[in-house]
MARKOLSE-363919 format. One record per residue (C-alpha): residue number from 1; residue in one letter; y, z, x negated. Coordinates in nm, 3 decimals, always signed. Each point is the difference from the previous one (the first is absolute). Last residue first. Layout:
N
{NUM,a,{Y,Z,X}}
...
***
This chain:
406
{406,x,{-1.752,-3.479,+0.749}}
{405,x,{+0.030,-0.022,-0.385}}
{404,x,{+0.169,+0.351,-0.054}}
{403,x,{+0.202,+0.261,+0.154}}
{402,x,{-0.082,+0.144,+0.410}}
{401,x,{+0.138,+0.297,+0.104}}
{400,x,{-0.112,+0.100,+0.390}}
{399,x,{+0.161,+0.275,+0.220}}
{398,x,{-0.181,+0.166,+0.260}}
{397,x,{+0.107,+0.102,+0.345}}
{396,x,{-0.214,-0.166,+0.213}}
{395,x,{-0.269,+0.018,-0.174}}
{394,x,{+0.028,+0.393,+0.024}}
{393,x,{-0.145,+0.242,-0.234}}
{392,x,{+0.206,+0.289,+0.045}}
{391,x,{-0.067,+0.180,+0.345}}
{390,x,{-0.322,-0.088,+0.121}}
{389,x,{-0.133,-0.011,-0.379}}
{388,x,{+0.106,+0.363,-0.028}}
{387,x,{-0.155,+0.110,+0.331}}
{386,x,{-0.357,-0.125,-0.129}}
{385,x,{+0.086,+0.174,-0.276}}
{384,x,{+0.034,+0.324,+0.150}}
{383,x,{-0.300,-0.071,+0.242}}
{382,x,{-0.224,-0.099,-0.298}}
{381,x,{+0.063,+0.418,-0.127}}
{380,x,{+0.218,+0.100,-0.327}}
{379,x,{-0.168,+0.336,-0.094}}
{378,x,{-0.079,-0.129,-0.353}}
{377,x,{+0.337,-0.090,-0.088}}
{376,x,{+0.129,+0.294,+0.022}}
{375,x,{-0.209,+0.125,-0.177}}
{374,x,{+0.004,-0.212,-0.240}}
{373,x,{+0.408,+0.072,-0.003}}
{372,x,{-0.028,+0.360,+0.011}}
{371,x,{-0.287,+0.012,-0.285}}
{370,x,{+0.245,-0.229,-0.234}}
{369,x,{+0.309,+0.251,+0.057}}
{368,x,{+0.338,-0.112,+0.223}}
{367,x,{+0.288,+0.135,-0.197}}
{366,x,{+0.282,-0.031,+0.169}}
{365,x,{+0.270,-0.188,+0.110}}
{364,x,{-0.196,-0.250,+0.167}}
{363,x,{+0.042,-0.334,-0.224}}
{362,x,{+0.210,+0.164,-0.318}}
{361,x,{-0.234,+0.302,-0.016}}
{360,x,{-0.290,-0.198,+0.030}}
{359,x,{+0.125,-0.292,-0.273}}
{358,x,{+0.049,+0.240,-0.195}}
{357,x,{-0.382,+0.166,-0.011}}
{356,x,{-0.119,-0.322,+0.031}}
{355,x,{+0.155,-0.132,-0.337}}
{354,x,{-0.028,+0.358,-0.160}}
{353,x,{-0.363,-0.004,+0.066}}
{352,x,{-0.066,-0.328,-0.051}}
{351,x,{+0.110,-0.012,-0.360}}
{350,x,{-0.168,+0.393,-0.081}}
{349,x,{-0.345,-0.214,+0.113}}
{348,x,{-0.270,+0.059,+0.262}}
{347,x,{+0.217,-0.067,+0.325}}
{346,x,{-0.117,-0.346,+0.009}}
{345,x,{-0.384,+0.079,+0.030}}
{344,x,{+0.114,+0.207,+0.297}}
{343,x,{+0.186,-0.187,+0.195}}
{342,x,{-0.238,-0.340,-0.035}}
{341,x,{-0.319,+0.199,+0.073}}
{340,x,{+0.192,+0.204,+0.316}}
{339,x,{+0.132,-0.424,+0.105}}
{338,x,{-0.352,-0.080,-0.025}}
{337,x,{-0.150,+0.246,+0.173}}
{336,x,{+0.185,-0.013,+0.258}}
{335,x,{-0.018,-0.388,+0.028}}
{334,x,{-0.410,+0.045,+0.012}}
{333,x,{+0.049,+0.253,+0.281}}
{332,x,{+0.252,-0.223,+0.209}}
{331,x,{-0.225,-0.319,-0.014}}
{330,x,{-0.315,+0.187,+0.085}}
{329,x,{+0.167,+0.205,+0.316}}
{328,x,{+0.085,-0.368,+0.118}}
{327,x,{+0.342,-0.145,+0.031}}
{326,x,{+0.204,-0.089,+0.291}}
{325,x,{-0.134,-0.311,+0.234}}
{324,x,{+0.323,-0.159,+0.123}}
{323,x,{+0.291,+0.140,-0.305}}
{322,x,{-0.307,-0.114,-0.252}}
{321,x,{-0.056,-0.339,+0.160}}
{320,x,{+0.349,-0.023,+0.030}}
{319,x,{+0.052,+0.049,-0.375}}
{318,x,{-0.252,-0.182,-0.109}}
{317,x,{+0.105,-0.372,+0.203}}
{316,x,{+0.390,+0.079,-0.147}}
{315,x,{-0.179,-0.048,-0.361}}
{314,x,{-0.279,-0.259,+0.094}}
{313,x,{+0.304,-0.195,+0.163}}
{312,x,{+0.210,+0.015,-0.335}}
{311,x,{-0.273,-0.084,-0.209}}
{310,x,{-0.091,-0.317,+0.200}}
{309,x,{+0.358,-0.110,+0.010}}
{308,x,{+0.023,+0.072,-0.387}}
{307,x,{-0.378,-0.160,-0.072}}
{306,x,{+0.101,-0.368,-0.094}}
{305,x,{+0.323,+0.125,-0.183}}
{304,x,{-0.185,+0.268,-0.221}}
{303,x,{-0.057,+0.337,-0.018}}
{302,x,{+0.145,+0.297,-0.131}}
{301,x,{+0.056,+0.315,+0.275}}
{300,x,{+0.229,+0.288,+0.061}}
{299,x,{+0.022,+0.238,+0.325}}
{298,x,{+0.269,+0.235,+0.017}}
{297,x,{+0.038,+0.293,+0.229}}
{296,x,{+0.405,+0.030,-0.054}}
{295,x,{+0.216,+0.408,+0.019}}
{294,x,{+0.280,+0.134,+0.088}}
{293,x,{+0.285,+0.294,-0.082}}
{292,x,{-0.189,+0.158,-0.291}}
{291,x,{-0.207,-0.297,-0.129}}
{290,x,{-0.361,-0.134,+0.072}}
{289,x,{-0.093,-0.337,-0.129}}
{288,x,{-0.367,+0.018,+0.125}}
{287,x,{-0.277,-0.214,-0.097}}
{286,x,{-0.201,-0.292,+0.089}}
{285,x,{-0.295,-0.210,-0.192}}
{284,x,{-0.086,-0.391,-0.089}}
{283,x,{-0.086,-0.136,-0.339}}
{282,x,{-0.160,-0.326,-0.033}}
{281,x,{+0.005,-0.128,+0.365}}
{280,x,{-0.174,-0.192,+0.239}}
{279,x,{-0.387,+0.056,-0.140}}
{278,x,{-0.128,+0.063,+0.370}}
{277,x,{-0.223,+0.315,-0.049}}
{276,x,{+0.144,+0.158,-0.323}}
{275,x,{+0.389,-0.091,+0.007}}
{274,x,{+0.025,-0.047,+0.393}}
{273,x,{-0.169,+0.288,+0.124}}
{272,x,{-0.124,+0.208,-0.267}}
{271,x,{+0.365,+0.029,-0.137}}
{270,x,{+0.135,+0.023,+0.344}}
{269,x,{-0.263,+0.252,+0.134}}
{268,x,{+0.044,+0.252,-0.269}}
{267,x,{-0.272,+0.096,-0.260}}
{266,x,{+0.164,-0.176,-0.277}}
{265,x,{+0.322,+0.232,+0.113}}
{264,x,{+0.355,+0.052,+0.149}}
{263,x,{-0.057,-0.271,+0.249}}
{262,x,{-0.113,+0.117,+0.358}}
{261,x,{-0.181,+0.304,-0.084}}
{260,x,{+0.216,+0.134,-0.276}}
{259,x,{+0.292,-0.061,+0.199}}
{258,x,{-0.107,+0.158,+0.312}}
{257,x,{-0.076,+0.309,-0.229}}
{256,x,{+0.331,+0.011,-0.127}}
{255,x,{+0.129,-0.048,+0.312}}
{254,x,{-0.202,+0.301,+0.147}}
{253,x,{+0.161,+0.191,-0.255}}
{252,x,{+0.394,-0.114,+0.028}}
{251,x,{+0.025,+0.051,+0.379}}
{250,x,{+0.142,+0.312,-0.065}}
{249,x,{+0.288,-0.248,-0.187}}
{248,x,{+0.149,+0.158,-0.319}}
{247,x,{-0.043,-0.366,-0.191}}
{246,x,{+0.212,-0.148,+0.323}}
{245,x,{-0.233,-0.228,+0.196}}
{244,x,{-0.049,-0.345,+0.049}}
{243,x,{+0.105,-0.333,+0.088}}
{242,x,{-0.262,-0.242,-0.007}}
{241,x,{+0.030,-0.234,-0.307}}
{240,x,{-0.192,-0.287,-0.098}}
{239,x,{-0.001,-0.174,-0.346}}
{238,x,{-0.160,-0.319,-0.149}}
{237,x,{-0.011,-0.173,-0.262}}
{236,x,{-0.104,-0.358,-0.040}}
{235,x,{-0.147,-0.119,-0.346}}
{234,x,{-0.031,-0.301,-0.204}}
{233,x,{+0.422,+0.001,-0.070}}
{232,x,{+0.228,-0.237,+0.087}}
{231,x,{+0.227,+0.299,+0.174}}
{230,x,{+0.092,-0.076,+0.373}}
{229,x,{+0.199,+0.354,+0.197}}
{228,x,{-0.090,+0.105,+0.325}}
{227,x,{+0.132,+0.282,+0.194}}
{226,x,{-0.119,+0.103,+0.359}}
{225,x,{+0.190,+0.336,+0.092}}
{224,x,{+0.029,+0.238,+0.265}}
{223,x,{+0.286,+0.263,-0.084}}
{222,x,{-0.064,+0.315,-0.075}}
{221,x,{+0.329,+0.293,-0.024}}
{220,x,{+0.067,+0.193,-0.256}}
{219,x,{+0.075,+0.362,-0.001}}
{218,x,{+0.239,+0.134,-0.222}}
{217,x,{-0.030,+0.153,-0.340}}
{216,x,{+0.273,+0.221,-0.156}}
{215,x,{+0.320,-0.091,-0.179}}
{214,x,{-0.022,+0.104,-0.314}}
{213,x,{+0.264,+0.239,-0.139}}
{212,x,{-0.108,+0.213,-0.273}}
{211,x,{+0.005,+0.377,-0.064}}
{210,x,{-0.176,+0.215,-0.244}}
{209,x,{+0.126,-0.177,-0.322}}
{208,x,{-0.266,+0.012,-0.282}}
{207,x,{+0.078,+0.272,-0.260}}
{206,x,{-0.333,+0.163,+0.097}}
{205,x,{-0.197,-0.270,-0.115}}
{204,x,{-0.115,+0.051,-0.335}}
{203,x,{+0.056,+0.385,-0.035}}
{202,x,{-0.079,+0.128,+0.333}}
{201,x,{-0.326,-0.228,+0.006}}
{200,x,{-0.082,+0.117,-0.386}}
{199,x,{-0.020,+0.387,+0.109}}
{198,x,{-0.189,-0.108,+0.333}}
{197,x,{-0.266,-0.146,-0.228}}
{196,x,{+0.024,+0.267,-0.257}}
{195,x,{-0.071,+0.267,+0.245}}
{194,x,{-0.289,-0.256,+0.160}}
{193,x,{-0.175,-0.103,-0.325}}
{192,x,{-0.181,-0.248,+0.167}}
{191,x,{-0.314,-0.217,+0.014}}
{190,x,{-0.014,-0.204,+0.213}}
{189,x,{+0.305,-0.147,+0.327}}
{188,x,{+0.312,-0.051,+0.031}}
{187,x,{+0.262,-0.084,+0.256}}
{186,x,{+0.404,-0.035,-0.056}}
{185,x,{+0.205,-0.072,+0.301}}
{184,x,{+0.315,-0.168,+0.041}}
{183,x,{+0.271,-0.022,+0.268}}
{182,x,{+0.171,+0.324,+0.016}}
{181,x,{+0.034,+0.023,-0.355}}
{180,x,{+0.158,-0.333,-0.026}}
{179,x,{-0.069,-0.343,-0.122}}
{178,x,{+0.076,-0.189,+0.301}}
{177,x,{+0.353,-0.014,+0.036}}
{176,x,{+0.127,+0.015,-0.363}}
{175,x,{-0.278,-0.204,-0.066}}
{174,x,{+0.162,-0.266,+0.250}}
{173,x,{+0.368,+0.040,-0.197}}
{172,x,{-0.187,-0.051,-0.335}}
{171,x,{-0.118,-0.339,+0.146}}
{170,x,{+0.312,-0.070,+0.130}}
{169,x,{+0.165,+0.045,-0.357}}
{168,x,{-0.227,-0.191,-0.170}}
{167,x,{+0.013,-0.285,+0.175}}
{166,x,{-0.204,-0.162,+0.285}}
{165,x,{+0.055,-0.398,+0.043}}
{164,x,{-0.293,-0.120,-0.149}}
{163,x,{-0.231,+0.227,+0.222}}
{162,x,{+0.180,-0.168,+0.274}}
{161,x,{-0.066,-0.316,-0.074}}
{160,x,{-0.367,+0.036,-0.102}}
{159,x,{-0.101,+0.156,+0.353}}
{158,x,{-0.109,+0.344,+0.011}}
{157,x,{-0.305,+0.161,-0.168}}
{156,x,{-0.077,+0.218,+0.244}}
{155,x,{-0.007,-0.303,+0.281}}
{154,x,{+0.169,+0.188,+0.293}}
{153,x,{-0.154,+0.028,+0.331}}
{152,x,{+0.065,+0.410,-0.007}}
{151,x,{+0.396,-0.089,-0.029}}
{150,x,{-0.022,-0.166,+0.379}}
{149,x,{+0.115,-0.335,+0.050}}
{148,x,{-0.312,-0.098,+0.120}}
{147,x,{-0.259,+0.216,+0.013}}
{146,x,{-0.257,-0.197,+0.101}}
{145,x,{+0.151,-0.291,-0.251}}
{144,x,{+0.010,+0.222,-0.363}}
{143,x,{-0.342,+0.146,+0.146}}
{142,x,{-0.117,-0.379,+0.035}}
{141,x,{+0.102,-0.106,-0.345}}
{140,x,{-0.072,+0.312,-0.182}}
{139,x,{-0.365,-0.038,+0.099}}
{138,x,{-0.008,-0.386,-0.084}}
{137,x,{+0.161,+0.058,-0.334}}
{136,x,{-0.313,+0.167,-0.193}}
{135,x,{-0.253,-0.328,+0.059}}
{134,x,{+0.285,-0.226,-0.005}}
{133,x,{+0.066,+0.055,-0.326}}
{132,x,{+0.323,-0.217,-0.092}}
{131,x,{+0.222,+0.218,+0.111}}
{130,x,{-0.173,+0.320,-0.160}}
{129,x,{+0.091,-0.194,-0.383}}
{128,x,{+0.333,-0.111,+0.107}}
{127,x,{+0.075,+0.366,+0.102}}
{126,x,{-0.163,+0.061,-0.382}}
{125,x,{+0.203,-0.227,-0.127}}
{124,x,{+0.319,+0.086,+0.145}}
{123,x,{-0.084,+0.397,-0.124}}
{122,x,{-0.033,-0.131,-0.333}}
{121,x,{+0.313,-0.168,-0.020}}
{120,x,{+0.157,+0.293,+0.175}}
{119,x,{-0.127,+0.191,-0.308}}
{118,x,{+0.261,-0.168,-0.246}}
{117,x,{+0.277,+0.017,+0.189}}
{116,x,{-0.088,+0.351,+0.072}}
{115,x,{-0.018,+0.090,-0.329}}
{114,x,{+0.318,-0.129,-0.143}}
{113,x,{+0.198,+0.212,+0.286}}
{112,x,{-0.169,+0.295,-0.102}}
{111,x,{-0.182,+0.194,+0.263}}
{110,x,{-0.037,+0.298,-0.301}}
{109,x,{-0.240,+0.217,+0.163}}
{108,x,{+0.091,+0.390,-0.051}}
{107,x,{-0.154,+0.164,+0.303}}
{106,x,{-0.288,-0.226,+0.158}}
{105,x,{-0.126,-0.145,-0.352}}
{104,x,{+0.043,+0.356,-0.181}}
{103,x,{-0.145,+0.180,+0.292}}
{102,x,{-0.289,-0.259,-0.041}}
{101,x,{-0.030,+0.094,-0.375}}
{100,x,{+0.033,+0.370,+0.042}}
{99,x,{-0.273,+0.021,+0.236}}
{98,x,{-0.225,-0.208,-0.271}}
{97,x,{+0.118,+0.250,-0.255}}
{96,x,{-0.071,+0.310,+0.194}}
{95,x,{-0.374,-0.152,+0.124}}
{94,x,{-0.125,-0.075,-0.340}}
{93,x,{-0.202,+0.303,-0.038}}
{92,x,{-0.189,-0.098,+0.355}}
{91,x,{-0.091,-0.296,-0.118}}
{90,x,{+0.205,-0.305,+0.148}}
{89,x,{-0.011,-0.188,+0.333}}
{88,x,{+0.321,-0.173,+0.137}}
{87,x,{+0.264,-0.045,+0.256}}
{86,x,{+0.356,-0.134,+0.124}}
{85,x,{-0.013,-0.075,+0.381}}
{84,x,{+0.281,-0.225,+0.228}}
{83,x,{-0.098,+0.103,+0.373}}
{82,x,{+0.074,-0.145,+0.356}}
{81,x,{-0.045,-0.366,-0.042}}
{80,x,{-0.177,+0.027,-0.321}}
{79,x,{+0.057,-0.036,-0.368}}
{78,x,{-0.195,+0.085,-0.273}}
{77,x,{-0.035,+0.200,-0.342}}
{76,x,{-0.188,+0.042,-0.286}}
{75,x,{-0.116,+0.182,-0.285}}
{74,x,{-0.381,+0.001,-0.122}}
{73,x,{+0.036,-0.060,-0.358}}
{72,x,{-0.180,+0.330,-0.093}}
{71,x,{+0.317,+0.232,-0.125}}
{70,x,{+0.073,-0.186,-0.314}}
{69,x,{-0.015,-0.338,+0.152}}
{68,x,{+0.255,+0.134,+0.254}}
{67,x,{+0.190,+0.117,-0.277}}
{66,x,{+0.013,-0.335,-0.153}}
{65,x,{+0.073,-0.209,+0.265}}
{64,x,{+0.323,+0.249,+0.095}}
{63,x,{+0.092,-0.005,-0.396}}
{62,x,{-0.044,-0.378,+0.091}}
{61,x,{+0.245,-0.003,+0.250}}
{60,x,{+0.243,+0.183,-0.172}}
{59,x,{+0.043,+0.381,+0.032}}
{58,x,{+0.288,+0.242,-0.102}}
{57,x,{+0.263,-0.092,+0.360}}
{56,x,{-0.262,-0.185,+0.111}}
{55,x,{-0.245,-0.340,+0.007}}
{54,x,{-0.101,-0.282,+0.205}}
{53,x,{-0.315,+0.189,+0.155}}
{52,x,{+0.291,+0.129,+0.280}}
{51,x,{+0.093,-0.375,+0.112}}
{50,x,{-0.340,-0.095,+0.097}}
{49,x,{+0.041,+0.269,+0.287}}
{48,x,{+0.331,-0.043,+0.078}}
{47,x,{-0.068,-0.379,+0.030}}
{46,x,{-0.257,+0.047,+0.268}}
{45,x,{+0.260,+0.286,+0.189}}
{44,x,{+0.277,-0.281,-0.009}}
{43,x,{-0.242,-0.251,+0.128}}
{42,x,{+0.232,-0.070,+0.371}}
{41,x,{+0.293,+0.105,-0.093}}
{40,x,{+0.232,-0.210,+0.221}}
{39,x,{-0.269,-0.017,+0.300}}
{38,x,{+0.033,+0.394,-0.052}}
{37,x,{-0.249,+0.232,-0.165}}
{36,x,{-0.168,+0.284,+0.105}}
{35,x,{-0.355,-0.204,+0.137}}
{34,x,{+0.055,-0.120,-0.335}}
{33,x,{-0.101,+0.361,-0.220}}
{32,x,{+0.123,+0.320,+0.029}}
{31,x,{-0.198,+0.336,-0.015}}
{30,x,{-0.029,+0.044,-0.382}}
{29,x,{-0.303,+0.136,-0.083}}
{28,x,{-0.063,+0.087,-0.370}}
{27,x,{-0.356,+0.048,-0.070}}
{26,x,{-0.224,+0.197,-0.196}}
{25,x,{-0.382,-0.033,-0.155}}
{24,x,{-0.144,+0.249,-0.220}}
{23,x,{-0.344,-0.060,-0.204}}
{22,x,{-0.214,+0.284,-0.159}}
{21,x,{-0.249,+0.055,+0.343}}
{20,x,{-0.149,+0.340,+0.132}}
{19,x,{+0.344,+0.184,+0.057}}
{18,x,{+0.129,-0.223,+0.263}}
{17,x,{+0.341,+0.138,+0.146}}
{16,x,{+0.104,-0.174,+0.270}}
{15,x,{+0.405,-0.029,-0.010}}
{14,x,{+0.316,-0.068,+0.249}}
{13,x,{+0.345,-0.001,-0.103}}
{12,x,{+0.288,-0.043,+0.237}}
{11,x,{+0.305,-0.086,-0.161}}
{10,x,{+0.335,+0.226,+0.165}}
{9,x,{+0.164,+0.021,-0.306}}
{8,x,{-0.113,+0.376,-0.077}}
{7,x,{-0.362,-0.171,-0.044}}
{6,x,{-0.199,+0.056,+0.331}}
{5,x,{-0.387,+0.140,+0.011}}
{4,x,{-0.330,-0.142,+0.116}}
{3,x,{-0.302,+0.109,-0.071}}
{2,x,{-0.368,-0.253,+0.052}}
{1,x,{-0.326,+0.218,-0.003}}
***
């Protein structure tokens, strides 16, 4: 049973105790990220992030190495477009130390002015790094042109120029901003002394600010695209957007299951289609880029120059075929069981748990339980995703990202 409770700050805290395993996993969740940021600060949330291993007020960067070798190695952090997380997995006896640690890293970090010279370095690399993958940049590239303009079609790394630009003091400025009570919340998950646990909350992160001021999301609007970009490279890559719905969307079941049935599997009728039957691609599958305020139905694919304009046709050719003829009982039972096998096999562990259980509250404002969502899931009919495909997967309307030797 997942509790929830608020730390005097305003932090909401939300826990599954799991008495049967020794492990504890627990999360920071900071709700910020680059759909927050501004065409001038575009990456500040990315360098944040690297920025708070660097070292604090009593901790150097390797003390912060060492401790997290101490407690089980398994710290880490990303950055999103609506979400910058802090997290690991310890045993349970550990748990007040590794708590300590990350409200050590998010309170007291140092930001010096030595640091981030140094770390901007590594951050230019690694944007130089994603740059030159086409295979991870053609997904950015056509949400960062669909939503033109818009903060949610922002790289999250940011370009190299303006992450060289950022000093210490606007950095510190954006934390002051984001890093707030009313912003962040803390999930967890095993095996848990709970009195403790709410003891060491109060006392690691309690002296967090309650108030920031971020300026909330807006909606973006979708703007038909066809970008191309030539890389002398073997490959093409490929990327086709629909636009799509919010992540809170009603809609957001059957389109899960329209998904999984169209792309989202090695069972689904594009990867049987054109990378089992005709050979045309290498990898090939869709996926949804849902966010709070809008959403992408994505379809990716690796081929090659002499089978793009093939790929592409096959692609569009499924997708009316499946909006003209609907799906069969067969098709919709074997992706309802896959998507229940899928849910459940990766709720098992104390990581998932507080990873979905977060990302829940954060998406819906609530807690929405495994057995609600399968069955959920389970009641979706053909006719609701027959209606789905009417509405959102339009030719007409698509976008198209093409990077490679084309």
């Amino acid at each position: 049973m997942v509790k929830e409770f608020f730390l005097k700050n305003g932090i909401q805290v939300i826990y599954e105790p799991m008495q049967e395993v020794r492990t504890v996993s627990f999360g920071v969740w900071v709700k910020v990220g680059s759909a927050y940021e501004t065409k001038k600060n575009n990456g500040i949330s990315h360098v944040i992030e690297h920025m708070l291993f660097k070292g604090t007020k009593t901790r150097t960067a390797k003390d912060i190495a060492d401790m997290t070798a101490k407690l089980g190695g398994n710290l880490n952090a990303f950055t999103g477009k609506e979400c910058t997380a802090y997290y690991l997995k310890t045993l349970d006896d550990q748990l007040p130390e590794a708590m300590e640690l990350i409200s050590d890293m998010i309170c007291n970090s140092r930001i010096s002015e030595e640091q981030l010279q140094t770390e901007k370095q590594v951050i230019i690399d690694e944007i130089s790094m994603y740059n030159d993958s086409c295979e991870d940049m053609v997904h950015e590239k056509l949400q960062k042109k669909v939503w033109a303009h818009h903060p949610l079609g922002y790289i999250i790394s940011g370009k190299k120029k303006i992450v060289q630009g950022f000093t210490q003091e606007e950095i510190l400025d954006f934390m002051k901003a984001a890093y707030t009570g009313d912003n962040i919340l803390i999930s967890a998950a095993g095996h848990l002394d709970e009195e403790r646990f709410h003891e060491d909350l109060e006392r690691y992160f309690g002296s967090i600010p309650p108030r920031g001021s971020l300026k909330p999301l807006t909606v973006p609007a979708y703007h038909v695209c066809d970008f191309r970009k030539y890389r002398d490279i073997e490959q093409v890559h490929l990327d086709i957007a629909f636009n799509g719905i919010p992540v809170d969307a009603r809609e957001r079941y059957a389109f899960s299951l329209a998904n999984s049935i169209l792309g989202g599997s090695v069972s689904s009728r594009l990867f049987q289609k054109i990378r089992e039957e005709e050979g045309r691609a290498y990898s090939i599958y869709s996926y949804g880029s849902n966010f709070q305020k809008a959403g992408l139905w994505q379809i990716y694919a690796a081929t090659n120059r002499e089978q793009l304009d093939a790929t592409i046709g096959e692609i569009y050719d499924q997708i009316c075929l499946m909006k003209r003829d609907g799906i069969t009982e067969e098709e919709l039972m074997q992706a309802k069981h896959e998507l229940r096998s899928e849910l459940i096999i990766g709720n098992e562990s104390t990581q998932s748990r507080m990873d979905n259980n977060a990302k829940s509250l954060m998406s819906y404002g609530k807690i929405i339980s495994l057995d609600e969502t399968v069955d959920q899931l389970m009641r979706v009919t053909r006719e609701e995703i027959c209606d789905f495909m009417q509405q959102w997967a339009d030719p007409d309307n698509s976008s198209i990202c093409v990077m490679g030797n084309y």
